[in-house]
N, C-alpha and C positions, 0 to 999 in steps of 0.2 A: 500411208505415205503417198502426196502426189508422184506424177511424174518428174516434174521438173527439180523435187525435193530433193528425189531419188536421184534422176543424173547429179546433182551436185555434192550431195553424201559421198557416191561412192568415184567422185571424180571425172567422170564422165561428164558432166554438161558444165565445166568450169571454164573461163573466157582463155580462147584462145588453146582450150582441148580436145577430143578425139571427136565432137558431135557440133555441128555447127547450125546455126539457124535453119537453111533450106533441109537437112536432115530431120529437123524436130518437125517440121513442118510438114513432110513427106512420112513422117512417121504418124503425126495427127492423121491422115487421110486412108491410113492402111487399117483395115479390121481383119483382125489372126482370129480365126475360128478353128481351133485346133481340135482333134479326137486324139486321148493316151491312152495307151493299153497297159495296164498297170502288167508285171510277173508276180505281183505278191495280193492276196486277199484282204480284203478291209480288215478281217478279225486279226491282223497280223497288223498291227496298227501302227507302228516304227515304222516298218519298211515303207508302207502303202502310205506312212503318213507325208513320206519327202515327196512322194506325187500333188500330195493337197497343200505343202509348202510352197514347193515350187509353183503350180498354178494359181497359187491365192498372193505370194510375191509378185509374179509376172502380171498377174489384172493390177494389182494396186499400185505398182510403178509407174504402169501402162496409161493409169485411169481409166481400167476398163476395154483397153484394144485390145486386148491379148484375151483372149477367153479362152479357158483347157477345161475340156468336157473329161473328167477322169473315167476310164471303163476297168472294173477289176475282173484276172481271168477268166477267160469263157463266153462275155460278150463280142471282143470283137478275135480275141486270140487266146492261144492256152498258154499260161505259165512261161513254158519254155519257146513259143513262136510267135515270140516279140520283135523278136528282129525282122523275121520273116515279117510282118504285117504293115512294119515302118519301110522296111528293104521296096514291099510290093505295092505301098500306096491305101494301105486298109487300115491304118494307121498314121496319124501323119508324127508324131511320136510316143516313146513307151519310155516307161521305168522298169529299169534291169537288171540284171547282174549279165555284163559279156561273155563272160565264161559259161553260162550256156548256152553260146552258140559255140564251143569246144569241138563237135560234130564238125563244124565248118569250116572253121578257123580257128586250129588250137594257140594260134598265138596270143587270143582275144584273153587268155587265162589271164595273161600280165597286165590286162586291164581292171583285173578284179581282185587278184592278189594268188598268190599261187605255195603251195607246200614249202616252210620253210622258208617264204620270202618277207615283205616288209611289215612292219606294222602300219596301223592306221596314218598316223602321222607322216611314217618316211614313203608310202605310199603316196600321199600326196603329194606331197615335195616333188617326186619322180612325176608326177603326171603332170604340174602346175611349175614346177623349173627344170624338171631334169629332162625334160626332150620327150617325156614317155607320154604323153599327151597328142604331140605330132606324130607319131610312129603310129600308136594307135588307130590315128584317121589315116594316116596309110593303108593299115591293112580294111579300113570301115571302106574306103570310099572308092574301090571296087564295088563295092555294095548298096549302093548311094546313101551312106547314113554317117551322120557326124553326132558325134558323141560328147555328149558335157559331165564331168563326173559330180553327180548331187548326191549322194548318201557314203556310210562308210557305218557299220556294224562294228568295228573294231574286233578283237579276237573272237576267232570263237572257243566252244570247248570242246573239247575231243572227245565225246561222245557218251553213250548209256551202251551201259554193256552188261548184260544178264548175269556176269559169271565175271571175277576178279582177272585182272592182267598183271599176269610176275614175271611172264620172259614173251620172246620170241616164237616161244611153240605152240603160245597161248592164241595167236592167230592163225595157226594150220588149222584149214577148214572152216575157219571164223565165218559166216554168213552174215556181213554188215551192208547196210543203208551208208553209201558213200560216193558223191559225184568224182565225177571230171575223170582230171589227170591224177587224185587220190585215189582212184578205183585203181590203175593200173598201179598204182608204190605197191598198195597195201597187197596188192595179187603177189610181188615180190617175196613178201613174208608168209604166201598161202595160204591168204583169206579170200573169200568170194564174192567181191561187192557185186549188192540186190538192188533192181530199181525196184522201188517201193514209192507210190503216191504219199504226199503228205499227210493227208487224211488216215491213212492205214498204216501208217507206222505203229503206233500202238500195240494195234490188233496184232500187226506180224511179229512185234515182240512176245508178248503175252503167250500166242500161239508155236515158238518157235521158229518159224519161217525167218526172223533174222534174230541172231545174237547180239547184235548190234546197232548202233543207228546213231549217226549224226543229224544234225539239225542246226541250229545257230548258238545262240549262246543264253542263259536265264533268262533273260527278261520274255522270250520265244517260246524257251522251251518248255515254262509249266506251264504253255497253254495247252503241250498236248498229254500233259498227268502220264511221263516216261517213267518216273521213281518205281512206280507199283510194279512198270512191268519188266524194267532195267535198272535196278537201283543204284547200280554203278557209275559215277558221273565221272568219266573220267577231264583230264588237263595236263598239258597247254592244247589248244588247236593246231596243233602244229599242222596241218593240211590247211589254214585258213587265217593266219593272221590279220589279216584284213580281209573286208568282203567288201567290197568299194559298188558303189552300184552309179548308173548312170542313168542321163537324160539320153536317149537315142533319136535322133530326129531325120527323118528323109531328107534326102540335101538340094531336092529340087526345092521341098519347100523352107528352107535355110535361107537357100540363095533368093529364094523373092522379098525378102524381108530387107527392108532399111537398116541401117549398122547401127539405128538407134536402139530399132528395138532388138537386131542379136545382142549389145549390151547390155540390156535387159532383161534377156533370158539369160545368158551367161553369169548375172549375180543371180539370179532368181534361184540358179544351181546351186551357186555357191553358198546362199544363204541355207537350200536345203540339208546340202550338205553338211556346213556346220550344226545344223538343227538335228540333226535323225545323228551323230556321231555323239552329241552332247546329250539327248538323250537315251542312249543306250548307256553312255559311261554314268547318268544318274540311276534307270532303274535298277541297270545289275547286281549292285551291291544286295539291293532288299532282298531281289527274287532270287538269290544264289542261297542266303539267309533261309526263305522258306521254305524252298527247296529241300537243303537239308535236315529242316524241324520236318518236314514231311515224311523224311523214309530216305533223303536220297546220301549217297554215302560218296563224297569227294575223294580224287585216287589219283595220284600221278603217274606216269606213264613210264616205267623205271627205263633206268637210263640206258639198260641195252637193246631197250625195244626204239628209243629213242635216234640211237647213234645207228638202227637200223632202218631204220627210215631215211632218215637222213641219205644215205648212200644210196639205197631203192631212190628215192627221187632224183638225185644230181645221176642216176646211170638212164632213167627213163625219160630226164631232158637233153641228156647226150644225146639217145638215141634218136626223139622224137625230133630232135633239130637239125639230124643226119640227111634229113628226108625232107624239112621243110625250112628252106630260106626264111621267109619270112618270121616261124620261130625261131632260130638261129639269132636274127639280127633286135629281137623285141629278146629275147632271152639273155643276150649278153651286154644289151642294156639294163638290162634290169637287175642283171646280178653286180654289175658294177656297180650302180646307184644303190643295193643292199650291201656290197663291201664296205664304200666309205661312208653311211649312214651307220652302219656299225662299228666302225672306227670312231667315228666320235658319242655314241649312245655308250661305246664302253668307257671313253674316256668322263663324261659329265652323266647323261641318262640313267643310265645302269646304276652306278654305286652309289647315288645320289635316293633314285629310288630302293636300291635294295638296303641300304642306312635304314630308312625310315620304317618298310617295312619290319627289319627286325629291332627296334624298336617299339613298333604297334606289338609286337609281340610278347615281346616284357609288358605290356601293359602300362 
C-alpha cells in the first residue's frame, strides 16, 4: 500500500483532515532510519513477529521513508534493557513488554496487564479510550520514551508444574519461574519465585531447581518441550490476562518527526497489534491440542487456591501503592476500567460465551 493510499484508508489524508498538503510534503523530505531492539527472539516468532509488522507497515505506508532495522536480544540490548537503550539513545525504538521495566517503575505493570486484571480486549479499550494510554506516558516521559501499544498475547496459562495442585499448601515451598508483581502474590501463599533464563527453564525443571514455570501460552510453550519435564499445564493465567506488548520510542526522536509520519507509525502499531493478538487466538487451539496428545495433562487451579490469590494480590497492590503515587493513580484507573468492563462482559460477554462453550461440549 502506497502512502497516500494509506492516509486515506485509515482517514488521515481525507480533505479537510488531520494532514494537510505542506505536512505530506515535509514528510516526503524526512528519511527515518531507525534501529529496534526487539525483548523477544526470532525463534519466538508471534512476539518478534509484531516488530517485523510494524516495520514492514511503517516502509510501505511510508513508501519506504521509514526504514526499522530490527535487532533481536543481545545485539544492541538484552531482553529485559529495552527501555534502558531507547531511554539512553542506543536504540532509537524497541518492542516490549513495560512491565519489565517493574524494577523501575512498578506502575508500567498496568501497561501490560497485571494479576487478575483485564483481558486482551478490555485492556485495549483502557489504553485506546479509557485514559490509560495518557497515564502511561506520564509515567514514560520522565524517561524520554513514548510508548504505542502494538501486540497483545491474550491469556496466558498458569503454568507447568512437576507435581499436581489441590489446595493452598501445595505452594509452601513451591520453587517457581514467575515475574513481576506475581512473584511477590505467589510469596503470599509460600512459594519461592526463581529467576530462571528462558533457555534453561527446562533443564531447571527436569533437574528440580524449579517445580514450576510459567511461560506464555501454547502456541510459546511447545517450543520449549515442558510436558516431559512438568506435565502439569495448569489454567486460567490468572497473573497474566493480557500481555500487551509495546512500541517504545525515544521522544527526542518522536518529536522530530512530522505528524505525518507519527500517523503512520501509530497505525503501523495498531495494525501490529491487531496481527500478533489475531494470531495467537488462531494458533492456540492446535498447539494446546498437541500438547495434550504429547504427555501434557490440563488442570484447573481449584478455587481456593484461586480466591487465594486473589486477595494476595489486591493486599500487595494496597501496599505497593502506599509508597508509590504514581501506582496509586495508574492502579485505580485501572481497576475502575476492569469494574465496569466486567459489569457489562457479565451482562452480554460471559453468558453469551459460556452458552456456547457448554454446548461445544455436548457435542
Amino acid at each position: 500500500m502506497k502512502r497516500r493510499e494509506f492516509l486515506r484508508a485509515t482517514g488521515l489524508g481525507v480533505a479537510g483532515g488531520a494532514i494537510a498538503a505542506p505536512a505530506i510534503a515535509q514528510a516526503a523530505s524526512t528519511k527515518v532510519r531507525w534501529k529496534l531492539t526487539s525483548s523477544f527472539p526470532a525463534s519466538f516468532d508471534l512476539l518478534y513477529g509484531g516488530a517485523r509488522d510494524f516495520a514492514q507497515a511503517a516502509r510501505d505506508a511510508s513508501d519506504g521513508l521509514i526504514d526499522i532495522e530490527i535487532h533481536p536480544p543481545g545485539e544492541i540490548a538484552g531482553a529485559v534493557d529495552a527501555l534502558e537503550a531507547v531511554r539512553d539513545g542506543r536504540a532509537d525504538c524497541a518492542l516490549t513488554a513495560l512491565n519489565y521495566w517493574w524494577g523501575v517503575e512498578p506502575a508500567l505493570i498496568f501497561a501490560t496487564g497485571v494479576p487478575f486484571g483485564m483481558n486482551a480486549r478490555q485492556h485495549a479499550a483502557f489504553i485506546n479510550r479509557g485514559g490509560g494510554g495518557d497515564l502511561i506516558d506520564e509515567v514514560l516521559a520522565g524517561h524520554n520514551i513514548v510508548a504505542l501499544l502494538a501486540g497483545d498475547t491474550g491469556c496466558e496459562m498458569g503454568g507447568w508444574f512437576r507435581n499436581d495442585v489441590k489446595s493452598v499448601a501445595d505452594f509452601q515451598g513451591l520453587k517457581i519461574r514467575i515475574a513481576g508483581i506475581a512473584g511477590k502474590i505467589v510469596q503470599r501463599l509460600g512459594a519461592k519465585p526463581v529467576a530462571v533464563a528462558r533457555a534453561d527453564i527446562t533443564a531447571a525443571l527436569q533437574s528440580g531447581a524449579l517445580d514450576a514455570a510459567t511461560w506464555v501460552s501454547p502456541a510459546d510453550d511447545e517450543k520449549l518441550d515442558l510436558a516431559k519435564a512438568a506435565p502439569n499445564y495448569f489454567y486460567p493465567g490468572w497473573h497474566q490476562p493480557s500481555l500487551a506488548i509495546h512500541i517504545a520510542i525515544n521522544s527526542a526522536k518522536w518529536n522530530e518527526l512530522p505528524k505525518s509520519l507519527q500517523a503512520i507509525l501509530k497505525q503501523s502499531a495498531a495494525l501490529a497489534h491487531t496481527r500478533m493478538l489475531a494470531a495467537y487466538d488462531t494458533l492456540n487451539p492446535a498447539a494446546v491440542r498437541r500438547l495434550v496428545e504429547g504427555g501434557a495433562h490440563l488442570r484447573a487451579f481449584p478455587p481456593d487456591v484461586m480466591e487465594s490469590l486473589w486477595q494476595a494480590a489486591n493486599d500487595v497492590y494496597r501496599e505497593t501503592a502506599s509508597d508509590d503515587p504514581k501506582f496509586q493513580r495508574l492502579h485505580d484507573a485501572y481497576m475502575a476500567a476492569r469494574n465496569d468492563q466486567y459489569l457489562w462482559w457479565q451482562v452480554a460477554e460471559y453468558p453469551f460465551d459460556n452458552f456456547v462453550i457448554r454446548q461445544r461440549a455436548k457435542g
